[in-house]
mmCIF file of the N, C-alpha and C atoms, coordinates in Angstrom:
data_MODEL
# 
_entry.id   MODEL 
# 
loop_
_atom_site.group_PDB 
_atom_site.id 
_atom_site.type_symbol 
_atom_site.label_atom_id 
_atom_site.label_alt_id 
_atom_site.label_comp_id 
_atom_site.label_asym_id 
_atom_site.label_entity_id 
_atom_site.label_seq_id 
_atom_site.pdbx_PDB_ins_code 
_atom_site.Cartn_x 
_atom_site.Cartn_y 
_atom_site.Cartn_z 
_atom_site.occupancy 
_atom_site.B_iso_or_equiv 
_atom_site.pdbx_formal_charge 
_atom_site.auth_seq_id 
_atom_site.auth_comp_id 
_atom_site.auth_asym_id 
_atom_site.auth_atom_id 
_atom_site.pdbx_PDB_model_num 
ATOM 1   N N  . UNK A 1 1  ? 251.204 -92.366  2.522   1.00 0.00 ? 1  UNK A N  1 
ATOM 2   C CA . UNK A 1 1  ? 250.712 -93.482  1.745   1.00 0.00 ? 1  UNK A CA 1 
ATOM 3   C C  . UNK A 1 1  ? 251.754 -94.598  1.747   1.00 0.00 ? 1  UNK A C  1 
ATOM 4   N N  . UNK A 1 2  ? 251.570 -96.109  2.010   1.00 0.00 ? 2  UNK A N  1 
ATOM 5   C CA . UNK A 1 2  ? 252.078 -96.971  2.294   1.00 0.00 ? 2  UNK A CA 1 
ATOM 6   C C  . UNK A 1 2  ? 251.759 -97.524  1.048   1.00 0.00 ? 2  UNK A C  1 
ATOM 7   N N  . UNK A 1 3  ? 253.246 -98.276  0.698   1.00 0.00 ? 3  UNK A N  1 
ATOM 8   C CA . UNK A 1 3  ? 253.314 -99.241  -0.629  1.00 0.00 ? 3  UNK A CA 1 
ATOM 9   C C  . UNK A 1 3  ? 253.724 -100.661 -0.008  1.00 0.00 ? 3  UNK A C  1 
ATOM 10  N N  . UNK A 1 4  ? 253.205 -101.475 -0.928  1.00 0.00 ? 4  UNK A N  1 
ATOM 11  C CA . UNK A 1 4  ? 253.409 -102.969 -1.068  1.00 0.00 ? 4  UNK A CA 1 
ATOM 12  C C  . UNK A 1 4  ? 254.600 -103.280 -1.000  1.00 0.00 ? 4  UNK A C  1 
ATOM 13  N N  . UNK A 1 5  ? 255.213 -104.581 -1.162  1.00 0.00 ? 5  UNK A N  1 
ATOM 14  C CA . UNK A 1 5  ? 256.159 -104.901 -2.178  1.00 0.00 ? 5  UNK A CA 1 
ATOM 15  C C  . UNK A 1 5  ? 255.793 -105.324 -3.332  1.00 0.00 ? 5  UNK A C  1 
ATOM 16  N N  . UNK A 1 6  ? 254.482 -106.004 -3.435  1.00 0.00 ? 6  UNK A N  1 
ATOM 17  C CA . UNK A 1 6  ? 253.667 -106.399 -5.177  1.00 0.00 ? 6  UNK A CA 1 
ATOM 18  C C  . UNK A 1 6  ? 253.653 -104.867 -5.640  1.00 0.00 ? 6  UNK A C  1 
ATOM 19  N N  . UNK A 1 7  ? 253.082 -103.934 -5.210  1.00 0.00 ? 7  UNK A N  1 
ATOM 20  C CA . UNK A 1 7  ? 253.282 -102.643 -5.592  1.00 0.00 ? 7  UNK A CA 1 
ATOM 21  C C  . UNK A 1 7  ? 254.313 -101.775 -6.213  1.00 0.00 ? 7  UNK A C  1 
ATOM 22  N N  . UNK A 1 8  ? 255.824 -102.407 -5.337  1.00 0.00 ? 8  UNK A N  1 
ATOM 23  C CA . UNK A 1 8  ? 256.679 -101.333 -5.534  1.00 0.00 ? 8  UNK A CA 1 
ATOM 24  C C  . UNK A 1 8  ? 257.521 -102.721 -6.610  1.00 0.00 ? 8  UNK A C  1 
ATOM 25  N N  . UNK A 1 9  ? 257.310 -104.236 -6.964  1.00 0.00 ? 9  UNK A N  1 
ATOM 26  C CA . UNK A 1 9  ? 257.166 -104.690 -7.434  1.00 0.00 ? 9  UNK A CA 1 
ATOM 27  C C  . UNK A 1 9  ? 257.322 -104.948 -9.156  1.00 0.00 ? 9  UNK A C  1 
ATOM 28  N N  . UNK A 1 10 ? 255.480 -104.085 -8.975  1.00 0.00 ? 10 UNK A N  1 
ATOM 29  C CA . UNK A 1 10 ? 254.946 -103.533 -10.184 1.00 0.00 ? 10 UNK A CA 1 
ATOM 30  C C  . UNK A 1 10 ? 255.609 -102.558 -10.864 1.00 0.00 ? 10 UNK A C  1 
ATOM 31  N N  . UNK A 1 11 ? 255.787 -101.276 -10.111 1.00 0.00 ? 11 UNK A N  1 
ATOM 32  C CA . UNK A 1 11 ? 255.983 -100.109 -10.188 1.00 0.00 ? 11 UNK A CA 1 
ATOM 33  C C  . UNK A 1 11 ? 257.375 -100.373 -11.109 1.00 0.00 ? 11 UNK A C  1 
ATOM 34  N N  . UNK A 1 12 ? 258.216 -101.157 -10.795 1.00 0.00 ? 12 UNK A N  1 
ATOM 35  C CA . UNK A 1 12 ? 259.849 -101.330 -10.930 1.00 0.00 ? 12 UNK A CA 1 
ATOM 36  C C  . UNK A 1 12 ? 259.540 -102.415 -12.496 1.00 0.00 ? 12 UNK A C  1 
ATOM 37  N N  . UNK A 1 13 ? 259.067 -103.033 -12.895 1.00 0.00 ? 13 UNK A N  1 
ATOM 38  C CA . UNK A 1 13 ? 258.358 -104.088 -13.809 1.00 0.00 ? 13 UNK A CA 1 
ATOM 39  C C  . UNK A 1 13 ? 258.594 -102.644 -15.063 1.00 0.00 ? 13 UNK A C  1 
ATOM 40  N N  . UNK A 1 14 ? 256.894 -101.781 -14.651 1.00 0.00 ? 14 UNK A N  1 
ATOM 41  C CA . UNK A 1 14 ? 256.605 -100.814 -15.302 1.00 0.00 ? 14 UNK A CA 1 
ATOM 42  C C  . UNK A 1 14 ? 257.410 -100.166 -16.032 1.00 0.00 ? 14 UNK A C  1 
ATOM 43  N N  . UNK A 1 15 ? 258.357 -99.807  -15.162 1.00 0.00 ? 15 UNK A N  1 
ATOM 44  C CA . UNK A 1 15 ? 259.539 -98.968  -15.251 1.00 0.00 ? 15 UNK A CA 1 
ATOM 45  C C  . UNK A 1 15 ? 260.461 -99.057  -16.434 1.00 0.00 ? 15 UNK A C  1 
ATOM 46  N N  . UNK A 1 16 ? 261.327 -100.541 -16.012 1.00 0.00 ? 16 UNK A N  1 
ATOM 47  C CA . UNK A 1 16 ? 261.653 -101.981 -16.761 1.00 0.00 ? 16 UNK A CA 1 
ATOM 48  C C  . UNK A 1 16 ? 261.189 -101.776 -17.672 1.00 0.00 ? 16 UNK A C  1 
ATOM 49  N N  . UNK A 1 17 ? 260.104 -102.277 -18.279 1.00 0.00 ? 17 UNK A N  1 
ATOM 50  C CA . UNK A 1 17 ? 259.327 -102.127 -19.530 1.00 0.00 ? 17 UNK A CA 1 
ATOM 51  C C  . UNK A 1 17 ? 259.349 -100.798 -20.354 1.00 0.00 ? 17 UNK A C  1 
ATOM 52  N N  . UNK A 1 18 ? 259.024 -99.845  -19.951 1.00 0.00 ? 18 UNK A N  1 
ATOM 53  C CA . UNK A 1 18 ? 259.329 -98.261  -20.600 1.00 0.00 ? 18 UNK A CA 1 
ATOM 54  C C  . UNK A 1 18 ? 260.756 -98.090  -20.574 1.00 0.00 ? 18 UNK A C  1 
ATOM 55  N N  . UNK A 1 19 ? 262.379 -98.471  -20.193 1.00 0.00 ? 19 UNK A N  1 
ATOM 56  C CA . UNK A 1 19 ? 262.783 -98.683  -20.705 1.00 0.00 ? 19 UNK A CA 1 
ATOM 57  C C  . UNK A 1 19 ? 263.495 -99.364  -21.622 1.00 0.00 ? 19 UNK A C  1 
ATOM 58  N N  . UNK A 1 20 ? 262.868 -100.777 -21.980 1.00 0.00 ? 20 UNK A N  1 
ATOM 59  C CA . UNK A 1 20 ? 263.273 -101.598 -22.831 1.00 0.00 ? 20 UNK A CA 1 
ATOM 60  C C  . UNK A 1 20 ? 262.006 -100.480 -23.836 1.00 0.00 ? 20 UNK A C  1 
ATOM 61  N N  . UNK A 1 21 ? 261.565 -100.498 -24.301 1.00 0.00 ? 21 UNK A N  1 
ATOM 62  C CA . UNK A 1 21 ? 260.499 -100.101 -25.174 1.00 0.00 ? 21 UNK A CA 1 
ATOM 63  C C  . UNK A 1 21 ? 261.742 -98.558  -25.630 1.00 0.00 ? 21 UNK A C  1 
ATOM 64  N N  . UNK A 1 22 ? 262.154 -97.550  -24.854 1.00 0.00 ? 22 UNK A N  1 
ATOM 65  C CA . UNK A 1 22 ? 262.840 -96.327  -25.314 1.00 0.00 ? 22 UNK A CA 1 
ATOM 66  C C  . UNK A 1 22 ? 264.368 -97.147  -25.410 1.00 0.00 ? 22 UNK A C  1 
ATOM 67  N N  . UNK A 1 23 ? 264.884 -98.279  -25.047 1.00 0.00 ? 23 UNK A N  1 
ATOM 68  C CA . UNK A 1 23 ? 266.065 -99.039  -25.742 1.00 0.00 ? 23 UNK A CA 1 
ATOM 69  C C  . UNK A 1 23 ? 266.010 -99.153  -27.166 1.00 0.00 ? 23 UNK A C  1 
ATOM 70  N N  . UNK A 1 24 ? 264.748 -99.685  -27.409 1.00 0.00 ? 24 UNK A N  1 
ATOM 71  C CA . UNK A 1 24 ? 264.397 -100.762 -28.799 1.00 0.00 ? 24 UNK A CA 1 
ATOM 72  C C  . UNK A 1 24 ? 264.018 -99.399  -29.771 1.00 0.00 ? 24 UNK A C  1 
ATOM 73  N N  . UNK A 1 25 ? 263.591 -98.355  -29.043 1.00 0.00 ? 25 UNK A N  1 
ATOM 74  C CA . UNK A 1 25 ? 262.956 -97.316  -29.804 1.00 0.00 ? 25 UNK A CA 1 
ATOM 75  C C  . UNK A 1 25 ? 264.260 -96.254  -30.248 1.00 0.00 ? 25 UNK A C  1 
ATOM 76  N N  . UNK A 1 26 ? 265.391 -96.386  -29.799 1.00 0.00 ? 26 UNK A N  1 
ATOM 77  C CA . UNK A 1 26 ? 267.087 -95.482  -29.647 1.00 0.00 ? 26 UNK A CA 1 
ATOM 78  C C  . UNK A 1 26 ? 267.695 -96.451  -30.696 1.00 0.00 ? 26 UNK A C  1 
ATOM 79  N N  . UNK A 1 27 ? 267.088 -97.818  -31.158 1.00 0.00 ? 27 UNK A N  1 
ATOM 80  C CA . UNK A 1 27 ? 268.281 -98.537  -31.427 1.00 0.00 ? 27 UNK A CA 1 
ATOM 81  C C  . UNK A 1 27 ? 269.608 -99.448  -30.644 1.00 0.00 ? 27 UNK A C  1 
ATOM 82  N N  . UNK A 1 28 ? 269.465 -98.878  -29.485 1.00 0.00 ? 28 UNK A N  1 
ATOM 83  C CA . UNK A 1 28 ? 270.632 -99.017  -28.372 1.00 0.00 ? 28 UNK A CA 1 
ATOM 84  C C  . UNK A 1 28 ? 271.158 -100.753 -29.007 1.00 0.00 ? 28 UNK A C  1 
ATOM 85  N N  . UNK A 1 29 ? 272.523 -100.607 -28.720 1.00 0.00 ? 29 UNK A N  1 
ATOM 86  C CA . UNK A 1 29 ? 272.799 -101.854 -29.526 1.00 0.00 ? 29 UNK A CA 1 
ATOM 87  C C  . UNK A 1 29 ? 273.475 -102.826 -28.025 1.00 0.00 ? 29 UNK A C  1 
ATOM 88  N N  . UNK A 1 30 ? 273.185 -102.335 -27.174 1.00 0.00 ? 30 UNK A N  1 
ATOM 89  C CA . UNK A 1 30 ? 273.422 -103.347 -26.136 1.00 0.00 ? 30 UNK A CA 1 
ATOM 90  C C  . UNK A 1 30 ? 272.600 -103.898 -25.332 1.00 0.00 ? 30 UNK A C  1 
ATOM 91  N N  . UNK A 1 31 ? 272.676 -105.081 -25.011 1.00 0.00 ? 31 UNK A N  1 
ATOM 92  C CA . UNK A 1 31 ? 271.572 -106.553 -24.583 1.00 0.00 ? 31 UNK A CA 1 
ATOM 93  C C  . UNK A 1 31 ? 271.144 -106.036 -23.241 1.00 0.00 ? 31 UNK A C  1 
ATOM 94  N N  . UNK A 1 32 ? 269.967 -106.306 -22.754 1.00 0.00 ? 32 UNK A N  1 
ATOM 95  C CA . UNK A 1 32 ? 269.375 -105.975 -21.642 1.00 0.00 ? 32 UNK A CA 1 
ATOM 96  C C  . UNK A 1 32 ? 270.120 -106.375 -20.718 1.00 0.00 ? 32 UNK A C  1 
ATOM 97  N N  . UNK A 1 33 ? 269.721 -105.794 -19.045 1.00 0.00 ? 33 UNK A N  1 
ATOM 98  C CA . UNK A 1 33 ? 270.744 -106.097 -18.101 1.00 0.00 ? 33 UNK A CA 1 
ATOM 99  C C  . UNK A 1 33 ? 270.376 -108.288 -18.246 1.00 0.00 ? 33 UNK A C  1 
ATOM 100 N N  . UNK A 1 34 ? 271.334 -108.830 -17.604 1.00 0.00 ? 34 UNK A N  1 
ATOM 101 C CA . UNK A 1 34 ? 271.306 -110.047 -17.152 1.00 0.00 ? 34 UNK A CA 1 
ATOM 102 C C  . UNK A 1 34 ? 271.013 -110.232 -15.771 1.00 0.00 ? 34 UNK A C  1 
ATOM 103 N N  . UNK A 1 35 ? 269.916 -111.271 -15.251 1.00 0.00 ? 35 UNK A N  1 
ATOM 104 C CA . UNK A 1 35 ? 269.168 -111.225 -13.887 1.00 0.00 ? 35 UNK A CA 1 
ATOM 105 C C  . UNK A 1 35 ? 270.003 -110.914 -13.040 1.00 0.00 ? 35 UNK A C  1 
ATOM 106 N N  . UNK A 1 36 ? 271.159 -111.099 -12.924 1.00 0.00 ? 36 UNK A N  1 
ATOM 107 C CA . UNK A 1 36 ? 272.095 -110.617 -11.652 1.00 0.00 ? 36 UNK A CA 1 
ATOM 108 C C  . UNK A 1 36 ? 272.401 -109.397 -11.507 1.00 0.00 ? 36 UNK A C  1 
ATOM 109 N N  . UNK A 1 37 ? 272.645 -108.758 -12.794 1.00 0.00 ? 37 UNK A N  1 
ATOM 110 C CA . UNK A 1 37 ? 272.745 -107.461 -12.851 1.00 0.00 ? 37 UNK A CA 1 
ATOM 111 C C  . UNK A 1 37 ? 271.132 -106.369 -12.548 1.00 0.00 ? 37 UNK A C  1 
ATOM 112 N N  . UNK A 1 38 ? 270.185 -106.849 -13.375 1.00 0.00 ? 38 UNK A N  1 
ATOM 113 C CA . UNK A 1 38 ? 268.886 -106.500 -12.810 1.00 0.00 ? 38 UNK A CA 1 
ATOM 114 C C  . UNK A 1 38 ? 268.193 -106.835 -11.292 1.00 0.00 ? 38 UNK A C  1 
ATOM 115 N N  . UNK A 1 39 ? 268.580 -108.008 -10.765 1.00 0.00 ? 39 UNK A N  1 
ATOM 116 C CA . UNK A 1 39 ? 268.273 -108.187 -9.295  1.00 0.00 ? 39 UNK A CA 1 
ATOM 117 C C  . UNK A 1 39 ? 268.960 -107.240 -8.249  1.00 0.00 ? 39 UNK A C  1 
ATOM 118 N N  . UNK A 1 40 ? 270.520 -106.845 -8.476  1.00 0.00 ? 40 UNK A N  1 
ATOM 119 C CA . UNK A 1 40 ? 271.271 -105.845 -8.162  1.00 0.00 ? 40 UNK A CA 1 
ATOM 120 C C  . UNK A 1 40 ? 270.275 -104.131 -8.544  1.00 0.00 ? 40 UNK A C  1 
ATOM 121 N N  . UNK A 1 41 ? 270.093 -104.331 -9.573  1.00 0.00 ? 41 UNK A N  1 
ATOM 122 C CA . UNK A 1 41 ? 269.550 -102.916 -9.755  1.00 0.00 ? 41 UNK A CA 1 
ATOM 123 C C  . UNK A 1 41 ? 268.117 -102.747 -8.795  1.00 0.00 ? 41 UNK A C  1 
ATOM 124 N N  . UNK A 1 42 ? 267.509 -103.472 -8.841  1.00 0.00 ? 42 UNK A N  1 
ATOM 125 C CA . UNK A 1 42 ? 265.692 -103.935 -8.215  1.00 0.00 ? 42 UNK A CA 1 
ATOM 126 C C  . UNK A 1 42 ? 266.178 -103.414 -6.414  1.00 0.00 ? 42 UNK A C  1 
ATOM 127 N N  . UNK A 1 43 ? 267.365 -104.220 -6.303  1.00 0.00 ? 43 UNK A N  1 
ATOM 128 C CA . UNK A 1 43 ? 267.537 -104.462 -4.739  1.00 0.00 ? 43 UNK A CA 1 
ATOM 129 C C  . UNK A 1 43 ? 267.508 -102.672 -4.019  1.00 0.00 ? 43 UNK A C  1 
ATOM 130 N N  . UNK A 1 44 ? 269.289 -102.117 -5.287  1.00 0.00 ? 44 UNK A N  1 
ATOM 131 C CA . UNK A 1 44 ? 268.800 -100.722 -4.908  1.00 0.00 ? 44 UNK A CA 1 
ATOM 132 C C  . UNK A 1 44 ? 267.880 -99.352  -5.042  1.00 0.00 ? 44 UNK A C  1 
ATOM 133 N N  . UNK A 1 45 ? 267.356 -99.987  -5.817  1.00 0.00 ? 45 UNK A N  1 
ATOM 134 C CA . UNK A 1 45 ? 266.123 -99.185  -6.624  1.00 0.00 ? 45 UNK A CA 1 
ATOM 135 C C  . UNK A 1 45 ? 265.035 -99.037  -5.051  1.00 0.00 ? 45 UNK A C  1 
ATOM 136 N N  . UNK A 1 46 ? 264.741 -100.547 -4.884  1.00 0.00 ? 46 UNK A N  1 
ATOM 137 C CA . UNK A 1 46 ? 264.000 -100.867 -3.594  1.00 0.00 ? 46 UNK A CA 1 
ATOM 138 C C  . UNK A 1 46 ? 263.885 -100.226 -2.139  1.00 0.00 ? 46 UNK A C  1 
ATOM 139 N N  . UNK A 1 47 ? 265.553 -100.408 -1.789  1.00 0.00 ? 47 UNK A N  1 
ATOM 140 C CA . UNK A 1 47 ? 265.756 -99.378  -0.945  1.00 0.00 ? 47 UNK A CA 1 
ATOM 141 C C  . UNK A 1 47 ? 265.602 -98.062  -1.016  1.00 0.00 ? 47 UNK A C  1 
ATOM 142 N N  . UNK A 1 48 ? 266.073 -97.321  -2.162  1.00 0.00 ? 48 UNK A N  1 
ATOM 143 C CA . UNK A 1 48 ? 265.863 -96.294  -1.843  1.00 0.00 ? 48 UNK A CA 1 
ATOM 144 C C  . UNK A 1 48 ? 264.356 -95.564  -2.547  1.00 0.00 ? 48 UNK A C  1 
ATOM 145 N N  . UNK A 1 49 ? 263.918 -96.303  -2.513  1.00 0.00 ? 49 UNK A N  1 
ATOM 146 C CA . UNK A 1 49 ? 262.450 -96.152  -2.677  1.00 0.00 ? 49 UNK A CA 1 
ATOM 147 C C  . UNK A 1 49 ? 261.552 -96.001  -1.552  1.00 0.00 ? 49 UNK A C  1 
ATOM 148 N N  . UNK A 1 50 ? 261.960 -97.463  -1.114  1.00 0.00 ? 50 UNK A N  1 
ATOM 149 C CA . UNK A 1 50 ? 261.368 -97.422  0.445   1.00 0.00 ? 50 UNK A CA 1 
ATOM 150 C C  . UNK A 1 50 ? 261.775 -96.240  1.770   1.00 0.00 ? 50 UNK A C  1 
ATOM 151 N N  . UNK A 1 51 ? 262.897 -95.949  1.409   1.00 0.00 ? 51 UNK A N  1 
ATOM 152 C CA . UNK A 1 51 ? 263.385 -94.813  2.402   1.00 0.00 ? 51 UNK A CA 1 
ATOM 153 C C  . UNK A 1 51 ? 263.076 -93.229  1.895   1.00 0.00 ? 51 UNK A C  1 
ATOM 154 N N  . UNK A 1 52 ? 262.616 -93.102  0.449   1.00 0.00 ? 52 UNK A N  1 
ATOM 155 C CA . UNK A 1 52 ? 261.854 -92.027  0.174   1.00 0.00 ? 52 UNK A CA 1 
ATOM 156 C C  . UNK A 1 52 ? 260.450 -91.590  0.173   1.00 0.00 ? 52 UNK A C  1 
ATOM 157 N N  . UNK A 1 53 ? 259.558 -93.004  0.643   1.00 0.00 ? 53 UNK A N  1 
ATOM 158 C CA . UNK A 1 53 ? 258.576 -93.314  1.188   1.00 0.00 ? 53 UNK A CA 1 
ATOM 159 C C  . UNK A 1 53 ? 258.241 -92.984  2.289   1.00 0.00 ? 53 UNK A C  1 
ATOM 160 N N  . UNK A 1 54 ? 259.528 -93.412  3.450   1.00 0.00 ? 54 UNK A N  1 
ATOM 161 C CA . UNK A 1 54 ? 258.940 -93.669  4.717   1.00 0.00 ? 54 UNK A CA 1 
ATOM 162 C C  . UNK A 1 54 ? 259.654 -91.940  5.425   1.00 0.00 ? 54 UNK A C  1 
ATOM 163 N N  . UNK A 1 55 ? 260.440 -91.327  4.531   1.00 0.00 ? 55 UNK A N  1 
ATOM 164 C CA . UNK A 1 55 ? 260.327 -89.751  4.469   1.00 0.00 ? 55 UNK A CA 1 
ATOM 165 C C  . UNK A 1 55 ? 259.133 -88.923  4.049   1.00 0.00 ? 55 UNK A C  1 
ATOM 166 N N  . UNK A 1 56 ? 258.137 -89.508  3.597   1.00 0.00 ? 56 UNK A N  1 
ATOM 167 C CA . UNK A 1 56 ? 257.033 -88.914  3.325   1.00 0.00 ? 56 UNK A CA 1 
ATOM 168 C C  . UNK A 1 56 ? 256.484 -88.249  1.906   1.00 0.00 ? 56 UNK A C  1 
ATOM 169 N N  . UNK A 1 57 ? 257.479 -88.947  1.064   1.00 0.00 ? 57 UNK A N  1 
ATOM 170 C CA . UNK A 1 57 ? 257.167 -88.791  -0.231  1.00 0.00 ? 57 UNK A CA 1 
ATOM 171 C C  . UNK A 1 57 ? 256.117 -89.978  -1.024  1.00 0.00 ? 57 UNK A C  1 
ATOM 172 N N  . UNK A 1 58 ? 255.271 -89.600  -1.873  1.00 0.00 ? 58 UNK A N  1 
ATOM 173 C CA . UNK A 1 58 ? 254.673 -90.318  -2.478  1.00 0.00 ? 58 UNK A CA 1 
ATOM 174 C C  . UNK A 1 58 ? 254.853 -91.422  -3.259  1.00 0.00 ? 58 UNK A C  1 
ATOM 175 N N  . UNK A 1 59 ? 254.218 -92.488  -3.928  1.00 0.00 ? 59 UNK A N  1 
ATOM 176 C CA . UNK A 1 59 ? 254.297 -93.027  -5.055  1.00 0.00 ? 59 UNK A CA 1 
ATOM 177 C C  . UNK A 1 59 ? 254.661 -92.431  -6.080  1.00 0.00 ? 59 UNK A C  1 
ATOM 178 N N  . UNK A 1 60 ? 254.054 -91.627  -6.308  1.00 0.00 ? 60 UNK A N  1 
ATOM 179 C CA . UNK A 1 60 ? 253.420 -90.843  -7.573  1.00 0.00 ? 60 UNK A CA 1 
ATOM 180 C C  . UNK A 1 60 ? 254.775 -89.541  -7.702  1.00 0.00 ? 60 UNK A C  1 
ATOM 181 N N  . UNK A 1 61 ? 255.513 -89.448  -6.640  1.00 0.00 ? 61 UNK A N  1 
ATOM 182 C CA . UNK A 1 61 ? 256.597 -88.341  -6.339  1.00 0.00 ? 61 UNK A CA 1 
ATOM 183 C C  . UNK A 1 61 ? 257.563 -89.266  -6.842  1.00 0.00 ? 61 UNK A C  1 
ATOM 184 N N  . UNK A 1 62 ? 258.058 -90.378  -6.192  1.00 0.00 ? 62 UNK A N  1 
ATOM 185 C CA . UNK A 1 62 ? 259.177 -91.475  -6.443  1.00 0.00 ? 62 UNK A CA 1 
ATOM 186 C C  . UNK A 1 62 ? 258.996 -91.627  -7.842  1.00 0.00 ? 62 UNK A C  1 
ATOM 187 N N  . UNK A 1 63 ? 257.728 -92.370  -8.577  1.00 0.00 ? 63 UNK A N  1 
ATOM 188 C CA . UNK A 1 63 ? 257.846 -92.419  -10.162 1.00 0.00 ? 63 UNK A CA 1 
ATOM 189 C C  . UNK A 1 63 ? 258.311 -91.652  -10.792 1.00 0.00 ? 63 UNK A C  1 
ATOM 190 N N  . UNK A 1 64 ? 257.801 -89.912  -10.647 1.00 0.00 ? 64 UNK A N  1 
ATOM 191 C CA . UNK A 1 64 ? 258.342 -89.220  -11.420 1.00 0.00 ? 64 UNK A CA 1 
ATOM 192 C C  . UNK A 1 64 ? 259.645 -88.759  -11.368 1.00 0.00 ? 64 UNK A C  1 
ATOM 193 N N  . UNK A 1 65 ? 260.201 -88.742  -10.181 1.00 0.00 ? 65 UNK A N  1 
ATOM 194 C CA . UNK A 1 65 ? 261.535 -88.832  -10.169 1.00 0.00 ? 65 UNK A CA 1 
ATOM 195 C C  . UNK A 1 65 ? 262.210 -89.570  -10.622 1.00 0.00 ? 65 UNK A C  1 
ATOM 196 N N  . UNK A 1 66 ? 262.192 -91.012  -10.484 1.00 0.00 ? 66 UNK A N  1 
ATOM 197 C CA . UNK A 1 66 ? 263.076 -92.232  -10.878 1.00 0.00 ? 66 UNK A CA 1 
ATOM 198 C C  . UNK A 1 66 ? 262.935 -91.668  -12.968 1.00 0.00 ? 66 UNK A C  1 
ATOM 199 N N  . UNK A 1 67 ? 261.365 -91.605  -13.029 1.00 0.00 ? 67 UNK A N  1 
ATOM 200 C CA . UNK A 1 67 ? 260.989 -91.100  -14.680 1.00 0.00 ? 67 UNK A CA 1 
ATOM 201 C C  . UNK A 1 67 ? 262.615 -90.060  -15.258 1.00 0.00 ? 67 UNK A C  1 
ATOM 202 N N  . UNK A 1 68 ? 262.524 -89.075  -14.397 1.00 0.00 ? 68 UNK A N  1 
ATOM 203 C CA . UNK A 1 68 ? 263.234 -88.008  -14.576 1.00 0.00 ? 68 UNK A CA 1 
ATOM 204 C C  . UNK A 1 68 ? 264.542 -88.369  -14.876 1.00 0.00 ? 68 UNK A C  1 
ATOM 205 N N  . UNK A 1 69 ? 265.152 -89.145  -13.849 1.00 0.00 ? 69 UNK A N  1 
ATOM 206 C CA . UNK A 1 69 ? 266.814 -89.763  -14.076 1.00 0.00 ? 69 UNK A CA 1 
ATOM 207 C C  . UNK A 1 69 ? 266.905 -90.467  -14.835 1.00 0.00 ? 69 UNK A C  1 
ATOM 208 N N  . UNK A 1 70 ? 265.868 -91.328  -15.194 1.00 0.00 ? 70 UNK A N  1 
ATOM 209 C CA . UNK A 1 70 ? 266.268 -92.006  -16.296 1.00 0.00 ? 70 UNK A CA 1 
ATOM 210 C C  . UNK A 1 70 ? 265.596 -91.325  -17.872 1.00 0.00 ? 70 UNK A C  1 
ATOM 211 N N  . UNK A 1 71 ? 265.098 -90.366  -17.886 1.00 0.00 ? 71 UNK A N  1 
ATOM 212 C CA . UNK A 1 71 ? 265.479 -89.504  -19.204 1.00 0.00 ? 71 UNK A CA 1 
ATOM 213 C C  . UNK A 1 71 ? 266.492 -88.927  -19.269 1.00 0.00 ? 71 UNK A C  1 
ATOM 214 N N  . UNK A 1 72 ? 266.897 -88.547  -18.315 1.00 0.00 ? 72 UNK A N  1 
ATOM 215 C CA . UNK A 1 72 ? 268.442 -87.752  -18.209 1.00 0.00 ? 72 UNK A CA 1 
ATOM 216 C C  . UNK A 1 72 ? 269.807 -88.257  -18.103 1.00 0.00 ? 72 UNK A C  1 
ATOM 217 N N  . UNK A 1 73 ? 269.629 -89.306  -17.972 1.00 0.00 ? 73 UNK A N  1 
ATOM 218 C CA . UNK A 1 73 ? 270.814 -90.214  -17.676 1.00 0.00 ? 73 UNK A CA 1 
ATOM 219 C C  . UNK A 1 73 ? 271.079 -90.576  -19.193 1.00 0.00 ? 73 UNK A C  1 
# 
């Protein structure tokens, strides 16, 4: 299954959003990343998204993983 970039896009937005929402929901008392720091994160997020893709892993495999590290982290 082949992804977009509006897709993988989205997917990274989504992401973004569920954790500002479990930030605000912890209390966390420090300010969201700043665009340079988030464009940095997007860029490698991207890559290695795309290269766990084109290994033959899913959408739906990549989400729940990326899901996973960032509960655990």
């Amino acid at each position: 299954m082949k992804i977009t970039k509006r897709q993988l896009r989205r997917i990274i937005r989504e992401e973004k959003a569920k954790l500002q929402e479990g930030h605000a929901e912890y209390g966390g008392g420090h300010s969201l990343l700043d665009l340079e720091d988030y464009e940095m994160l997007e860029d490698t997020v991207t890559v290695a998204i795309r290269n766990l893709i084109r290994a033959g892993y899913t959408r739906e495999d990549v989400v729940q993983a990326l899901q996973t590290i960032v509960m655990d982290a």
